[in-house]
DOFIVO-309112 format. One record per residue: residue number from 1; x, y, z of N, C-alpha, C in turn; residue in one letter. Coordinates in steps of 0.05 Angstrom, whole numbers, always signed. Layout:
<pt NUM; <X; Y; Z>; <X; Y; Z>; <X; Y; Z>; "a">;
...
END
This chain:
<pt 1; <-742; +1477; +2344>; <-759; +1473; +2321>; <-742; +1463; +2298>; "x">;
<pt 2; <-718; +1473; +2296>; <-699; +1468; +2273>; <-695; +1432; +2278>; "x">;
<pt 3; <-686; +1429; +2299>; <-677; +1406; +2307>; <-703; +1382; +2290>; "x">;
<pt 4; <-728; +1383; +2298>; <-751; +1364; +2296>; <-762; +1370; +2272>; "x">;
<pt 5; <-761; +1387; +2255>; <-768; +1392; +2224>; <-740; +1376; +2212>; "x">;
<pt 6; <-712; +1369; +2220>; <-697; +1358; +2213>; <-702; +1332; +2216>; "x">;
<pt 7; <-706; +1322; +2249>; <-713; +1299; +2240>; <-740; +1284; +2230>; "x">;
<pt 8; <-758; +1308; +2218>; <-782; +1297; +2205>; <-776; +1293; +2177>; "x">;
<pt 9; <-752; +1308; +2166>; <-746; +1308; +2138>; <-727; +1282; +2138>; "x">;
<pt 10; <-712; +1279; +2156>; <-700; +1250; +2157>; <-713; +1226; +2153>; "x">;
<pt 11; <-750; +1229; +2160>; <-754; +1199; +2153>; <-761; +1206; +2128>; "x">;
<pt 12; <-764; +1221; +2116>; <-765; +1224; +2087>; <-731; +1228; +2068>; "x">;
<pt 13; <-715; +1213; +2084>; <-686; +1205; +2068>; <-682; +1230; +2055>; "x">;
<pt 14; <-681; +1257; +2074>; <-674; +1283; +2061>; <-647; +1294; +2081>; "x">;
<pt 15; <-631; +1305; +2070>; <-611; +1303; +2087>; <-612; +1335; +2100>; "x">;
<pt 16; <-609; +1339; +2120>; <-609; +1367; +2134>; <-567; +1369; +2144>; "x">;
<pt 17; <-556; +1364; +2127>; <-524; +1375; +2135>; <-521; +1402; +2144>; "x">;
<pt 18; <-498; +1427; +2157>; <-498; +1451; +2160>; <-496; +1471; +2134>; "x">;
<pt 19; <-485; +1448; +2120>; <-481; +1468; +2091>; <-502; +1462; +2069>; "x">;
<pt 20; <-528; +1444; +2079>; <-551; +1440; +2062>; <-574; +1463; +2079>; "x">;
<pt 21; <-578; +1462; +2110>; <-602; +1465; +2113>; <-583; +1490; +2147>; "x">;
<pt 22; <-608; +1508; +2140>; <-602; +1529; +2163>; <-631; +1549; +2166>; "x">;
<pt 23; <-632; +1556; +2197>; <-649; +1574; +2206>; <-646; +1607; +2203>; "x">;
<pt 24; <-662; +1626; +2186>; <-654; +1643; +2204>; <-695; +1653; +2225>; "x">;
<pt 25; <-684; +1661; +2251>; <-697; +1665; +2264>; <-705; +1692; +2271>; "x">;
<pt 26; <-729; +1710; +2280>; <-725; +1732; +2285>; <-760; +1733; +2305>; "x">;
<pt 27; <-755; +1757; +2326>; <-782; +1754; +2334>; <-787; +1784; +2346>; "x">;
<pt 28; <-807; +1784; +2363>; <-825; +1805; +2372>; <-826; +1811; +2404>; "x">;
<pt 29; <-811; +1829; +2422>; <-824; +1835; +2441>; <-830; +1858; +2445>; "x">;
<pt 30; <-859; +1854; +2462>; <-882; +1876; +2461>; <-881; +1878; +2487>; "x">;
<pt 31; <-892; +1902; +2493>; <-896; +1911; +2515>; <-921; +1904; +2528>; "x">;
<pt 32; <-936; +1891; +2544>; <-965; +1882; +2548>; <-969; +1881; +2580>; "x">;
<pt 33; <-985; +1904; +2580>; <-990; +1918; +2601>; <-976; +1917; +2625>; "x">;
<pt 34; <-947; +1928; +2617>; <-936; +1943; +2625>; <-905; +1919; +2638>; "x">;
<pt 35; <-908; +1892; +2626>; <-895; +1874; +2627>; <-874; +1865; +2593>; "x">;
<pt 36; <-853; +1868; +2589>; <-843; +1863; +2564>; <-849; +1827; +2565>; "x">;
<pt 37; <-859; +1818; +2541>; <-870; +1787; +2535>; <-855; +1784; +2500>; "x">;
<pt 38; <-848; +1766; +2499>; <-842; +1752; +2465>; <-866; +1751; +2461>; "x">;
<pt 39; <-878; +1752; +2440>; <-908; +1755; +2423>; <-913; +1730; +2397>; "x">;
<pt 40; <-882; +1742; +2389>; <-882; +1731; +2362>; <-852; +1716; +2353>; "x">;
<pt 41; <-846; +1692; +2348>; <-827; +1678; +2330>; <-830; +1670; +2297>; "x">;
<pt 42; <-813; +1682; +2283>; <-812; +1675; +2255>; <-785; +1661; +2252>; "x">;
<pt 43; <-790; +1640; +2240>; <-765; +1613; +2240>; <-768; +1614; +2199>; "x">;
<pt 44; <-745; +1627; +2190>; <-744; +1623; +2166>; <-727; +1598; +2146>; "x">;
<pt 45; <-734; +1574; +2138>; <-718; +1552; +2141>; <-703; +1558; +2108>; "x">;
<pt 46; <-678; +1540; +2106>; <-664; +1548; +2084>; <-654; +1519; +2081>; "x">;
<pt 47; <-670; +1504; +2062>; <-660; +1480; +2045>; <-649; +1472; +2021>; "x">;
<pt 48; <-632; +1462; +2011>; <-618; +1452; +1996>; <-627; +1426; +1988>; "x">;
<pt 49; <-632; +1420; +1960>; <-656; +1395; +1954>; <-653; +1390; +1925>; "x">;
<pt 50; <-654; +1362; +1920>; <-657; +1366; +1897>; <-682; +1361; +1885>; "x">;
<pt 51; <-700; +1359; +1856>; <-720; +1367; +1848>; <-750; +1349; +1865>; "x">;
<pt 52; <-734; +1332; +1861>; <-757; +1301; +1871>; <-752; +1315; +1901>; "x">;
<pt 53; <-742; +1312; +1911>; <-753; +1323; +1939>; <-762; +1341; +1951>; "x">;
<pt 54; <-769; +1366; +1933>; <-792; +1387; +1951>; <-816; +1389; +1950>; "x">;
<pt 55; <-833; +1363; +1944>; <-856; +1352; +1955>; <-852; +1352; +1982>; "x">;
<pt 56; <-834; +1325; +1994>; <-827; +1318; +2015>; <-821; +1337; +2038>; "x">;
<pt 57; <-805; +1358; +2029>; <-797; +1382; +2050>; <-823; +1396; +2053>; "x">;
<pt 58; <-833; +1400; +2037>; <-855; +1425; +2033>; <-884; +1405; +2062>; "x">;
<pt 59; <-881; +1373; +2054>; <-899; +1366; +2068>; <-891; +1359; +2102>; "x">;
<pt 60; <-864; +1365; +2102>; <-849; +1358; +2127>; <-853; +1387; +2149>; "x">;
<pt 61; <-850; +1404; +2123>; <-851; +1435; +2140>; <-878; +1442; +2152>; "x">;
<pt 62; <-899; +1434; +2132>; <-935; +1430; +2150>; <-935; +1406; +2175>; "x">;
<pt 63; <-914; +1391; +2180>; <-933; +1365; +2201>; <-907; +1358; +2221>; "x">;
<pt 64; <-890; +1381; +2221>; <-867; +1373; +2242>; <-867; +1395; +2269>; "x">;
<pt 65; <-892; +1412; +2263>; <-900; +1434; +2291>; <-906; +1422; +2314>; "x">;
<pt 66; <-935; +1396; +2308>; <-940; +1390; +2325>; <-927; +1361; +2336>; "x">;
<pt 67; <-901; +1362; +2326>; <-884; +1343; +2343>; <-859; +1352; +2358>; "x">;
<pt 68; <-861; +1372; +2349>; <-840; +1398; +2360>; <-845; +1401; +2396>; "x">;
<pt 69; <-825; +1396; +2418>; <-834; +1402; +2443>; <-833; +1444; +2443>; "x">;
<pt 70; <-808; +1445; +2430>; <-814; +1472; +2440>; <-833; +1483; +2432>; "x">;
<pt 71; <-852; +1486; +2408>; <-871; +1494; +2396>; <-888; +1493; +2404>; "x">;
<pt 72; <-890; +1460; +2414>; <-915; +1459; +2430>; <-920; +1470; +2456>; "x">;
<pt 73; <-884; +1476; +2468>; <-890; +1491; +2493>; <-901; +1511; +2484>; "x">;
<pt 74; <-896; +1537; +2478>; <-911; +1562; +2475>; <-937; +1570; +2459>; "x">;
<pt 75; <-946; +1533; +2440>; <-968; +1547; +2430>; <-990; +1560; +2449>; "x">;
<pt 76; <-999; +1578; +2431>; <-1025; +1598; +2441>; <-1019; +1625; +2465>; "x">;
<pt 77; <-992; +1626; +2471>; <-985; +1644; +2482>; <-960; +1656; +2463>; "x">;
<pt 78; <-945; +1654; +2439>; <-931; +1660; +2422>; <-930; +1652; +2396>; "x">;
<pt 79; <-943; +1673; +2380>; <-949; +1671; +2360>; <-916; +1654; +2333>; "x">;
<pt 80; <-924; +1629; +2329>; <-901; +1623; +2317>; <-907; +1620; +2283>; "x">;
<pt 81; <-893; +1630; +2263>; <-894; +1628; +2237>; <-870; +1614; +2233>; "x">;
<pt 82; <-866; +1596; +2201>; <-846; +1588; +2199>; <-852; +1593; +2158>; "x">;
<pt 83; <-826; +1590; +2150>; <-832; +1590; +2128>; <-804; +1570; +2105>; "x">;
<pt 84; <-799; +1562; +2091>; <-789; +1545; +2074>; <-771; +1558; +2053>; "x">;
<pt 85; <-746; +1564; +2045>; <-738; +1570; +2022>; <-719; +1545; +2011>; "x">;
<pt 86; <-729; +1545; +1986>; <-720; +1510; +1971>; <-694; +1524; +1953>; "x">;
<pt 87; <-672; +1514; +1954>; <-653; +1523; +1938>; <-643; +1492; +1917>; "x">;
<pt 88; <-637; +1500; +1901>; <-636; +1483; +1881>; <-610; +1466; +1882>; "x">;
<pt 89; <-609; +1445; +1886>; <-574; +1432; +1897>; <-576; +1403; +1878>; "x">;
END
Protein backbone atom coordinates (compact mmCIF):
# COMPACT_ATOMS: atom_id res chain seq x y z
CA UNK A 1 0.00 0.00 0.00
CA UNK A 2 2.89 2.28 1.07
CA UNK A 3 4.65 1.54 -2.11
CA UNK A 4 1.48 2.77 -4.69
CA UNK A 5 0.22 5.80 -2.51
CA UNK A 6 4.02 6.74 -3.22
CA UNK A 7 3.91 6.31 -6.51
CA UNK A 8 0.46 8.11 -6.82
CA UNK A 9 2.01 11.11 -5.01
CA UNK A 10 4.91 10.97 -7.50
CA UNK A 11 2.78 11.97 -10.37
CA UNK A 12 1.87 14.77 -8.38
CA UNK A 13 5.85 15.85 -8.17
CA UNK A 14 5.64 15.08 -4.32
CA UNK A 15 8.53 13.45 -3.08
CA UNK A 16 8.06 10.32 -0.74
CA UNK A 17 12.13 10.00 0.54
CA UNK A 18 12.66 7.69 3.98
CA UNK A 19 13.18 10.75 5.97
CA UNK A 20 9.99 12.60 4.33
CA UNK A 21 7.36 9.91 4.21
CA UNK A 22 6.80 6.57 6.51
CA UNK A 23 4.07 3.91 7.51
CA UNK A 24 3.14 3.03 10.71
CA UNK A 25 0.91 -0.11 10.40
CA UNK A 26 -1.14 -2.02 12.96
CA UNK A 27 -4.02 -4.62 12.67
CA UNK A 28 -6.59 -7.14 14.08
CA UNK A 29 -6.71 -10.87 14.49
CA UNK A 30 -9.96 -12.36 15.53
CA UNK A 31 -10.90 -15.40 16.25
CA UNK A 32 -13.90 -16.52 13.70
CA UNK A 33 -15.42 -19.52 14.37
CA UNK A 34 -12.98 -21.08 15.72
CA UNK A 35 -10.29 -20.25 12.92
CA UNK A 36 -7.75 -17.15 13.86
CA UNK A 37 -8.31 -14.65 10.45
CA UNK A 38 -6.73 -10.78 10.11
CA UNK A 39 -10.01 -8.72 10.13
CA UNK A 40 -8.63 -5.50 10.16
CA UNK A 41 -5.45 -3.28 8.72
CA UNK A 42 -4.81 0.31 9.83
CA UNK A 43 -1.92 1.89 7.60
CA UNK A 44 -1.13 5.25 9.35
CA UNK A 45 0.84 7.46 6.68
CA UNK A 46 3.39 10.18 7.85
CA UNK A 47 4.25 12.97 5.27
CA UNK A 48 6.48 15.68 5.11
CA UNK A 49 5.12 18.54 2.66
CA UNK A 50 5.27 21.73 2.11
CA UNK A 51 2.08 24.12 2.20
CA UNK A 52 1.03 24.00 -1.60
CA UNK A 53 1.11 20.44 -1.53
CA UNK A 54 -1.44 18.98 0.88
CA UNK A 55 -4.18 19.38 -1.46
CA UNK A 56 -2.29 16.97 -3.59
CA UNK A 57 -1.45 14.33 -0.80
CA UNK A 58 -4.75 14.61 0.84
CA UNK A 59 -6.21 13.82 -2.91
CA UNK A 60 -3.57 11.03 -3.60
CA UNK A 61 -4.47 9.33 -0.20
CA UNK A 62 -8.47 9.02 -1.45
CA UNK A 63 -7.63 7.51 -5.20
CA UNK A 64 -4.39 5.33 -4.68
CA UNK A 65 -6.55 2.18 -2.91
CA UNK A 66 -7.99 1.21 -5.89
CA UNK A 67 -4.73 0.97 -7.72
CA UNK A 68 -3.11 -0.70 -4.96
CA UNK A 69 -2.69 -4.73 -5.86
CA UNK A 70 -2.46 -5.61 -2.33
CA UNK A 71 -5.57 -3.74 -1.27
CA UNK A 72 -7.28 -4.81 -3.85
CA UNK A 73 -6.25 -8.35 -3.03
CA UNK A 74 -8.06 -8.45 0.36
CA UNK A 75 -10.79 -6.02 -0.33
CA UNK A 76 -14.10 -7.22 1.30
CA UNK A 77 -12.56 -9.90 3.31
CA UNK A 78 -10.17 -7.34 5.49
CA UNK A 79 -11.30 -4.49 6.67
CA UNK A 80 -8.50 -1.82 5.57
CA UNK A 81 -8.38 1.94 7.02
CA UNK A 82 -5.70 4.28 6.17
CA UNK A 83 -5.14 7.65 7.45
CA UNK A 84 -2.72 10.84 6.56
CA UNK A 85 -0.56 12.89 9.02
CA UNK A 86 0.87 16.19 7.14
CA UNK A 87 3.92 17.48 8.92
CA UNK A 88 5.09 20.79 8.03
CA UNK A 89 8.64 20.65 6.04
Amino acid sequence: MMGTLASVLATKKIRTHSDRFRADVAGDIENVDGVLKITEIRVHYRLTLQPEEKDDARWALENYIEKCPGAMSVAGCIRLEHSLAVVPG
